[in-house]
C-alpha positions as CSV (number, residue, x, y, z in Angstrom):
1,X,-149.5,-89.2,11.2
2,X,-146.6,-87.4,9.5
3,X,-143.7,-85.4,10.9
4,X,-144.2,-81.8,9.6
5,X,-141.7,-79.1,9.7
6,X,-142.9,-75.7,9.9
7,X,-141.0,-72.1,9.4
8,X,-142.6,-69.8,11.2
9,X,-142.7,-66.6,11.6
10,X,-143.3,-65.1,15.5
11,X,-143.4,-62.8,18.0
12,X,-141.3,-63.5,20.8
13,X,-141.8,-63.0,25.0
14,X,-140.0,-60.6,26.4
15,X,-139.3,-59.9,30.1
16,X,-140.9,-57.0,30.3
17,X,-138.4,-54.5,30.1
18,X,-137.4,-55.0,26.3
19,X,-139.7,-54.6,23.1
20,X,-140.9,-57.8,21.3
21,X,-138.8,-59.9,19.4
22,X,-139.9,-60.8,16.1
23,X,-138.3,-64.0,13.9
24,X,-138.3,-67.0,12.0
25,X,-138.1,-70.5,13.8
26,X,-138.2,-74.3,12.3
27,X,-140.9,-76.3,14.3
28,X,-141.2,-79.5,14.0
29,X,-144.2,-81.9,15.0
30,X,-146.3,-84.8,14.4
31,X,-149.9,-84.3,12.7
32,X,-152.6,-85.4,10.0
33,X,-152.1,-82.3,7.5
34,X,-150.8,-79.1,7.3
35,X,-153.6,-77.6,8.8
36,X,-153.9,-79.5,11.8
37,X,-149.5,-78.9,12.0
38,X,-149.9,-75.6,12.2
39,X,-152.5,-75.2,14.7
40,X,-151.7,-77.3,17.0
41,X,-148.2,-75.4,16.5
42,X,-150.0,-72.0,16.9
43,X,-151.8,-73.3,20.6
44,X,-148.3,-74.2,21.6
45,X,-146.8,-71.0,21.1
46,X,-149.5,-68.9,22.6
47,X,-149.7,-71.2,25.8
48,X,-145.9,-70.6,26.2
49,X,-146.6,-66.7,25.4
50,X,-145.5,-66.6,21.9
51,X,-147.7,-65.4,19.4
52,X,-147.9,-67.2,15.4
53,X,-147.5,-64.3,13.3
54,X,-147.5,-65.9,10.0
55,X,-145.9,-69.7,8.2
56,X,-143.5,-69.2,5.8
57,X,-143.5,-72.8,4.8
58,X,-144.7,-76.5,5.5
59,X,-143.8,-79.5,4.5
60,X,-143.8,-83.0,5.6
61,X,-140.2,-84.2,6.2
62,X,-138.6,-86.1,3.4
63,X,-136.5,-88.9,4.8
64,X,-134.2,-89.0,1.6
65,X,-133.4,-85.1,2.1
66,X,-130.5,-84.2,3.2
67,X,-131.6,-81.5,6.7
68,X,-128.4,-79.7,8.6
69,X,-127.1,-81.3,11.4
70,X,-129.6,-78.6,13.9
71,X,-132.2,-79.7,11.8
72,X,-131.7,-83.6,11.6
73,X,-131.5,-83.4,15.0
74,X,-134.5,-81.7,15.7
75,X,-136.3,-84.1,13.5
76,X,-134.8,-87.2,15.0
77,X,-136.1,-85.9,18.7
78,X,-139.3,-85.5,17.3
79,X,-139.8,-88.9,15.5
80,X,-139.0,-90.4,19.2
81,X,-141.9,-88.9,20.6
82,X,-144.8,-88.5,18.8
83,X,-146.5,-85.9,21.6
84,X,-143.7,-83.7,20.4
85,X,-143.4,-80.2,19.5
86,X,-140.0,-78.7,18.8
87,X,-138.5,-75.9,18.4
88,X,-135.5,-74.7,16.5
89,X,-133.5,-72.0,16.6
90,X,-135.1,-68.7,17.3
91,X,-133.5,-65.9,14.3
92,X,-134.5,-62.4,15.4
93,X,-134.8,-59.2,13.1
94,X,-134.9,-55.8,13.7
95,X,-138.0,-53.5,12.7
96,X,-138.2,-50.2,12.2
C-alpha cells in the first residue's frame, strides 16, 4: 500500500437553501493503485453527501518532494493512520 494524493474535482453539500458548490480539493489516502485511490475516495464522498465529479490528477506521494505546509500536513495525518481519508482544502468556483 501507497499513500496517494488525489485532486479532485466535486460537488459540494449544501444546506438546502443555497445552490451546489462545485471545486477542487487534495485528498489524500492509502491504497494499491490509482484505481482502487480513487474509488474508495469516490464511496467516501458520496457517503458524506458529496458527489466525485471528475480527478484532475493522482499520484503517489513522493517523499523527496517538497508538499506546502497544508499539504505535508495532510500527508503526515494520513501516513499515521492507514484507514485514512483526508481531505484538504475545499476551493469553490462560480458557474454560470
Amino acid at each position: 500500500m501507497k499513500t496517494w494524493m488525489v485532486c479532485a474535482e466535486l460537488v459540494g453539500k449544501t444546506d438546502g437553501n443555497s445552490s451546489a458548490k462545485i471545486g477542487f480539493m487534495n485528498i489524500t489516502t492509502w491504497a494499491e493503485s490509482k484505481n482502487m485511490a480513487e474509488a474508495k475516495i469516490g464511496k467516501y464522498l458520496e457517503w458524506h453527501g458529496w458527489h466525485l465529479v471528475s480527478v484532475e490528477k493522482s499520484h503517489i506521494v513522493n517523499e523527496n518532494r517538497k508538499y506546502g505546509e497544508t499539504e505535508s500536513d495532510q500527508i503526515e495525518r494520513t501516513r499515521n493512520n492507514p484507514n485514512a481519508i483526508i481531505l484538504g482544502t475545499f476551493h469553490t468556483y462560480k458557474t454560470t
